[in-house]
C-alpha positions as CSV (number, residue, x, y, z in Angstrom):
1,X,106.9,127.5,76.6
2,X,106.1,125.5,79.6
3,X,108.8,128.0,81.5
4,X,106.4,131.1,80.3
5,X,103.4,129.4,81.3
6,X,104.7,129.0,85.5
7,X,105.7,132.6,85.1
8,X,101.9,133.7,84.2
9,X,100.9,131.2,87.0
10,X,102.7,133.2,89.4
11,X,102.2,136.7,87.5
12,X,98.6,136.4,88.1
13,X,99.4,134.7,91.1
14,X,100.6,137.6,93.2
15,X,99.0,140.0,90.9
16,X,95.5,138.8,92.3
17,X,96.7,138.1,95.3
18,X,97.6,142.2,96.0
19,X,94.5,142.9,94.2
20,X,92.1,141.6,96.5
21,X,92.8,143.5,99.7
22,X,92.3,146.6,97.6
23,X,89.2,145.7,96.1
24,X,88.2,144.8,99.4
25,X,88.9,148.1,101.4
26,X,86.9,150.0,98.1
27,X,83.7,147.7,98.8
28,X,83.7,148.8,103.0
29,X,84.2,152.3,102.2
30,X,81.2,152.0,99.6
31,X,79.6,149.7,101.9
32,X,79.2,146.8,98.8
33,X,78.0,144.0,100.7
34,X,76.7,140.7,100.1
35,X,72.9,140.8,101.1
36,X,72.0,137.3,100.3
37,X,69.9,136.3,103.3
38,X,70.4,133.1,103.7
39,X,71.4,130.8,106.7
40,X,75.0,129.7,105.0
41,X,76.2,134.0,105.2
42,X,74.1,136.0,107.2
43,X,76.1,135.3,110.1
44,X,79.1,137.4,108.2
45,X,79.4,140.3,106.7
46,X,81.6,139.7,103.5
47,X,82.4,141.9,100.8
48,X,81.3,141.6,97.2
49,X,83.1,142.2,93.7
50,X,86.0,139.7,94.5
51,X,85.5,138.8,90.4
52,X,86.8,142.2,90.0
53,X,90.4,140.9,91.7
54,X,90.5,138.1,90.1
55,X,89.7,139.3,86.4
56,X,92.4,142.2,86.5
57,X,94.6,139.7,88.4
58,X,94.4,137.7,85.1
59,X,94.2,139.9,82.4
60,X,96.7,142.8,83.2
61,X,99.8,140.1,83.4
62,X,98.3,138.2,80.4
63,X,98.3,141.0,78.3
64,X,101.7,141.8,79.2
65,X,102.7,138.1,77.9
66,X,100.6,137.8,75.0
67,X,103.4,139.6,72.8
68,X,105.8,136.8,73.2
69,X,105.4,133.3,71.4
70,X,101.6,133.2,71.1
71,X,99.7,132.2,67.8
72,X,96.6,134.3,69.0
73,X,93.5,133.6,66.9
74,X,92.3,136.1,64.5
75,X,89.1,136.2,66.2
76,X,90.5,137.1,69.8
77,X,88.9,140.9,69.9
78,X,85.7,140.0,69.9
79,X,86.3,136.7,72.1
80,X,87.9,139.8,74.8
81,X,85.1,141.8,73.8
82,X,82.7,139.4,74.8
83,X,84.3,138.4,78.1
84,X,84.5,142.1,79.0
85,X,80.6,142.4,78.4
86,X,79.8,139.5,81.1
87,X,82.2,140.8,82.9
88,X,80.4,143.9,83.2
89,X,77.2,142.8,83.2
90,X,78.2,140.6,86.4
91,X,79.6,143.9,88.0
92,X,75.9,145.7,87.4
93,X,74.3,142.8,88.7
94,X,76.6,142.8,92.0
95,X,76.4,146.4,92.5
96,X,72.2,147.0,91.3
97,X,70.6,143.3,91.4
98,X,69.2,142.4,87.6
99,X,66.3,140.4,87.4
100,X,67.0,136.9,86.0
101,X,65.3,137.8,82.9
102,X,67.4,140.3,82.4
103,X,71.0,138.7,83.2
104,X,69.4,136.1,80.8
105,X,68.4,138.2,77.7
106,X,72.0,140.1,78.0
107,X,74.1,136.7,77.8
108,X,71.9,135.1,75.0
109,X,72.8,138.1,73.2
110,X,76.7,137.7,74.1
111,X,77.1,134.4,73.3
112,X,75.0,134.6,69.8
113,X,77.1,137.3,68.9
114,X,80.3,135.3,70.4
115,X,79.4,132.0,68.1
116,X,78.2,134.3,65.4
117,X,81.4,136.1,65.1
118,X,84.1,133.6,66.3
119,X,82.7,130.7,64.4
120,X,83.0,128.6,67.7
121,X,81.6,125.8,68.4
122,X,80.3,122.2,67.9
123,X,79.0,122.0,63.9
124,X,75.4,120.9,63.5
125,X,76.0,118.1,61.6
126,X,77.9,116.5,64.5
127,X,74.9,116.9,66.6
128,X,71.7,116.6,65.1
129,X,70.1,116.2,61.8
130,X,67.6,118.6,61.3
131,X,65.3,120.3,58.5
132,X,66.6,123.8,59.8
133,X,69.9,125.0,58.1
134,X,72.8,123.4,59.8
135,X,74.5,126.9,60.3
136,X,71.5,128.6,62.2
137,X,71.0,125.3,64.3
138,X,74.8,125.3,64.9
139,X,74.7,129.1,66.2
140,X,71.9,128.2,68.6
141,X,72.8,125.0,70.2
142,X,76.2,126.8,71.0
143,X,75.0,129.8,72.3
144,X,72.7,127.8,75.0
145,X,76.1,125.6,75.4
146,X,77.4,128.8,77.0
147,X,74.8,130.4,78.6
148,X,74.3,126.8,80.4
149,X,78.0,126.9,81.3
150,X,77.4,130.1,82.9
151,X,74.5,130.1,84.7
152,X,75.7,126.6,86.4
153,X,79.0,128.2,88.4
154,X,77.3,131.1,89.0
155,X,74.8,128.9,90.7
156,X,77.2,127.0,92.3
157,X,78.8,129.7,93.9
158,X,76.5,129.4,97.0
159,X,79.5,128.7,100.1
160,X,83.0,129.8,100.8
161,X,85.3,128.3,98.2
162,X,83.1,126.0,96.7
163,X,82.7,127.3,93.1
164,X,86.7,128.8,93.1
165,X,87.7,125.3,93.6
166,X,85.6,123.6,91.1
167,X,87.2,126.4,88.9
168,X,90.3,125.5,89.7
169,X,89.9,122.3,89.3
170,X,88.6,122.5,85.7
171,X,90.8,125.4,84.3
172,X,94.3,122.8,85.6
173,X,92.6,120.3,83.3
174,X,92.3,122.3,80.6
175,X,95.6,124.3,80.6
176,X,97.4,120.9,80.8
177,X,95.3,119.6,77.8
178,X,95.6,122.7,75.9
179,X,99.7,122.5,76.5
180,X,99.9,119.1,75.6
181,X,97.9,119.9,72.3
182,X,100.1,122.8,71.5
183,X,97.3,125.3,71.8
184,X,99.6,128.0,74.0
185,X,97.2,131.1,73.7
186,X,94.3,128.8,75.4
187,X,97.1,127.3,77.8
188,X,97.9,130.9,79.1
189,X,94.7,131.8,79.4
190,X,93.3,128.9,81.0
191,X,97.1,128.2,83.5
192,X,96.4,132.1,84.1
193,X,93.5,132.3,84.8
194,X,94.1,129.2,87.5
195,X,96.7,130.8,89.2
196,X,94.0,134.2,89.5
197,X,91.6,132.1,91.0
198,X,94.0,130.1,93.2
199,X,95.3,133.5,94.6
200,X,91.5,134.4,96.1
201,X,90.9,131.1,96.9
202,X,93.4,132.4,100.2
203,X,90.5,134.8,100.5
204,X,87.9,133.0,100.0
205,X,88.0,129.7,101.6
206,X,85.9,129.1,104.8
207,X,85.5,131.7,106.7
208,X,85.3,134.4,103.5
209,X,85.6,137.5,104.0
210,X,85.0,138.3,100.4
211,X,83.0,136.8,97.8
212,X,83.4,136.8,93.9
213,X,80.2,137.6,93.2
214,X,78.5,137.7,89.9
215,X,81.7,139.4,88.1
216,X,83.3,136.9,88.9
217,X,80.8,133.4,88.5
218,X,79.6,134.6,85.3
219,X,83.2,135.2,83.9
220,X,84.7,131.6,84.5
221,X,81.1,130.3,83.4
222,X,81.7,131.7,79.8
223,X,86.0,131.3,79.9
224,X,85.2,127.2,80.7
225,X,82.3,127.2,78.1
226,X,84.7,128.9,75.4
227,X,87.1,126.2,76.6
228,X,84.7,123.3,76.3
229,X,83.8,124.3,72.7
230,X,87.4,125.3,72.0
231,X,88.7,121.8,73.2
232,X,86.4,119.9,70.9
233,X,87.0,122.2,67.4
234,X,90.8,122.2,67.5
235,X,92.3,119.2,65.6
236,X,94.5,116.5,67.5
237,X,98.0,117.2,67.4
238,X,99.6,115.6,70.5
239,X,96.3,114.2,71.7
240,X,94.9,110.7,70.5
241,X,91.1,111.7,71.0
242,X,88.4,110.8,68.8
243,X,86.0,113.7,68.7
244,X,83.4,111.8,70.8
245,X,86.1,111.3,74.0
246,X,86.5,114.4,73.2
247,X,83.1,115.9,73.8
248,X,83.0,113.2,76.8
249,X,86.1,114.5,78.4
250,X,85.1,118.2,77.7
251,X,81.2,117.4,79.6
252,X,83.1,116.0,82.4
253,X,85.3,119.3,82.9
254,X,82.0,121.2,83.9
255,X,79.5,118.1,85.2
256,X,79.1,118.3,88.2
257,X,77.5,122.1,88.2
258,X,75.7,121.5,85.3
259,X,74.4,118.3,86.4
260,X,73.4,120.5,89.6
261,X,71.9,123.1,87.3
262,X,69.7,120.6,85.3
263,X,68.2,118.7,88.2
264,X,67.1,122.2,90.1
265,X,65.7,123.2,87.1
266,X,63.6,120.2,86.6
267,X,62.8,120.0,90.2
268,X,61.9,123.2,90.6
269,X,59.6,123.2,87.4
270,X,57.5,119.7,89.0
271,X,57.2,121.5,92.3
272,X,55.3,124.1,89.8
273,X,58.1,126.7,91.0
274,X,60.0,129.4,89.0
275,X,62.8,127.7,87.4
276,X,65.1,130.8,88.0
277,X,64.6,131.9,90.8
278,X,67.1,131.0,93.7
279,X,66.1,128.3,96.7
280,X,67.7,126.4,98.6
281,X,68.0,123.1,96.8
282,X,71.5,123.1,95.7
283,X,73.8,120.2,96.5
284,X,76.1,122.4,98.3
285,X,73.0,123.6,100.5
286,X,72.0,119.7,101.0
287,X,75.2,118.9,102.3
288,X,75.2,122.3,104.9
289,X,71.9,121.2,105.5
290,X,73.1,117.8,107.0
291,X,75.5,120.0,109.3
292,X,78.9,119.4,107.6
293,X,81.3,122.7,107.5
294,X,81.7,124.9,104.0
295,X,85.4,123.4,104.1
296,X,83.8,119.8,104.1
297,X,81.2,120.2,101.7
298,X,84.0,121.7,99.1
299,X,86.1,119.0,99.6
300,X,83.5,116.0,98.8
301,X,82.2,117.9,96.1
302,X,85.8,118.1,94.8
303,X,86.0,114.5,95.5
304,X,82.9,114.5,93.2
305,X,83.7,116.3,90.4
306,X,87.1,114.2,90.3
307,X,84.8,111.0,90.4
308,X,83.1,112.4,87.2
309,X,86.1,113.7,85.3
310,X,87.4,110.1,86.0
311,X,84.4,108.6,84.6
312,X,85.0,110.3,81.2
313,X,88.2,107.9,81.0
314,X,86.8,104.6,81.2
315,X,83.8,105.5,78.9
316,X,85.6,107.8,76.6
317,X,84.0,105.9,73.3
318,X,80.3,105.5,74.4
319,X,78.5,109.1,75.3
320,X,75.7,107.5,76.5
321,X,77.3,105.3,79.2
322,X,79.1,107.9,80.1
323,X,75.8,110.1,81.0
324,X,74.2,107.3,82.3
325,X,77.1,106.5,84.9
326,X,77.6,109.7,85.7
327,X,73.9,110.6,86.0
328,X,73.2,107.6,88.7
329,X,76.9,108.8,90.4
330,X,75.4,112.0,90.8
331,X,71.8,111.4,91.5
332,X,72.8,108.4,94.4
333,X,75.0,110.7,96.0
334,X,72.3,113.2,96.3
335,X,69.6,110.7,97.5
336,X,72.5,109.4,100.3
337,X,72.4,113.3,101.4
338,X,68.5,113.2,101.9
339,X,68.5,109.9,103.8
340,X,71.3,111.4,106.2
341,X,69.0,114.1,106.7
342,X,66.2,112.6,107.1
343,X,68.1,110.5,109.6
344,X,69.8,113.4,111.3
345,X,66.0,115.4,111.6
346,X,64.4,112.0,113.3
347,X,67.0,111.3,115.6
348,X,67.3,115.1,117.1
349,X,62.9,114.7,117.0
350,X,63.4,111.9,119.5
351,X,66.0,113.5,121.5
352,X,63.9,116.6,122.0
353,X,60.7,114.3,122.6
354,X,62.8,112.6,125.7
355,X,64.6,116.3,126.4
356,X,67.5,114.5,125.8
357,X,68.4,117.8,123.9
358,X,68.6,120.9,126.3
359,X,71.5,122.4,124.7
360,X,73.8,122.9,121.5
361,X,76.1,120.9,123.1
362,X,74.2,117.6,122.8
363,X,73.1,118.8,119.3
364,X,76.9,118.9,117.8
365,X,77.3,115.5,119.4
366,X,74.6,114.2,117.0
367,X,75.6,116.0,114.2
368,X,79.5,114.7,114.6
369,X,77.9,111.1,115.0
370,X,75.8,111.6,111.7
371,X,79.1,113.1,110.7
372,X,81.4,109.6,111.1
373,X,78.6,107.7,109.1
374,X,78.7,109.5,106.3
């Protein structure tokens, strides 16, 4: 099986890999652009609908191999059927801009259905006693599960190869843990899916020339929230995990965006702003803010979202430490940013109050000293 599994890898692999130039030549002719106007891409024009690569990338090999040695659960049509739908929904978005509400409405409705009909998910009963029956609370509390596991990558997608990475990093994790617990279907799909996404990560690291756009956020938001409840339903075979290191381990996975995701919308709420509508207050945006490069700022929030998956390990039994540690982790190194740029602002006020700062020349040196301290 594990043979099978590095020939997928490198199915999707290539498959994506020849996909993208392709989906890249249809979005000049059709002039399909990204139009976000903010200081981290305006100064490029890049290409949109790189979700479309990577999707077909994955699924066209994985349907090929999904004959072959797979128990495939009996409720896989409408868990395709509901991947297809965001899909498709991200695609309209890309192409005709949705309003949040909208985008919103469409994947409550998806992942309802997707809880409803697949029976996925975390029971009730393992999460909160309640006077409302435990099947109808169970059906909810999923659904927003994966709508809040969608809605934080496509927010993080924000700078060249920031959100593929995190991706990539989190779908290794879970095709090695879905391998070593004998779950193969889930191993494909997630070992697939990673080698469709590290195939445009060529593309799309610093500078991108195409970005994956909502088709392609919103589909690894709801393929790592389906592995997250997936993870924490199947029973132990080769794994010693009590089912509360389980949900630990499984938070950890997807952490760091969410714990991006829940912080912006709490900030943006106290600053009496709309909670979903798009600023720049994102980490990502904090770091670029401070003057470090797209390449830098994914590779310390890589370094991050390790930090927090290795968390999960040495508080695998108590939930709450765990959220506590990784809570202050997260929170400290966003306060560190805002000092450095607080520091970095003063400094180049005092240069330019002495016109020690004619140029951009003497404005890089600052920001590669600011740079070395951090």
């Amino acid at each position: 099986m594990g043979s099978l599994l590095i020939i997928i890898f490198i199915s999707t692999f290539l498959s994506t890999f020849l996909l993208v130039p392709t989906v890249s030549r249809i979005c000049i002719k059709f002039s399909i652009y990204d139009n976000s106007n903010t200081e981290f891409k305006k100064s490029k024009k890049a290409v949109l609908l790189g979700g479309v690569a990577i999707v077909l990338g994955f699924a066209l090999p994985l349907l090929f191999f999904s004959n072959y040695k797979f128990k495939v659960p009996i409720y896989t049509p409408f868990l395709s059927a509901a991947l297809l739908i965001i899909f498709l929904n991200g695609v309209a978005d890309d192409l005709l801009i949705y309003k949040p509400i909208t985008k919103l409405l469409t994947q409550f409705l998806v992942c309802y259905l997707l809880v409803y009909l697949c029976d996925l998910g975390i029971p009730a009963t393992h999460l909160v006693n309640s006077f409302i029956p435990a099947s109808i609370l169970s059906i909810v509390i999923n659904s927003f599960i994966l709508i809040i596991c969608i809605n934080s990558y496509n927010l993080i997608d924000g700078i060249d190869g920031l959100a593929t990475s995190i991706a990539l990093i989190s779908l290794l994790i879970y095709g090695i843990l879905f391998f070593i617990n004998q779950s193969y279907f889930f191993a494909a799909m997630a070992i697939g899916l990673c080698g469709s996404v590290f195939a445009f990560l060529f593309y799309n690291k610093s500078p991108a020339y195409i970005y994956m756009g909502d088709s392609g956020s919103l589909f690894l938001g709801l393929v790592l929230g389906i592995f997250f409840l997936v993870f924490i339903q199947e029973p132990n075979i080769n794994l010693n995990f009590t089912y509360s290191s389980k949900l630990i381990f499984s938070i950890s996975i997807i952490g760091l965006p969410i714990l991006d995701l829940i912080r912006l919308f709490f900030v943006r709420i106290y600053r009496n702003k709309n909670p979903f509508k798009g600023d720049k207050m994102h980490i990502h945006h904090l770091l670029c803010e401070l003057g470090l490069t797209h390449n830098q700022v994914t590779f310390w929030l890589s370094i991050l979202h390790l930090t927090i998956i290795g968390l999960s390990f040495s508080t695998n039994t108590y939930w709450i430490l765990f959220f506590a540690f990784a809570f202050i982790l997260y929170v400290t190194f966003v306060q560190l940013i805002r000092q450095l740029i607080t520091l970095k602002n003063k400094m180049e006020r005092e240069y330019r109050n002495t016109n020690i700062l004619p140029n951009e020349t003497d404005n890089s040196l600052i920001i590669n000293e600011l740079k070395k301290i951090s």
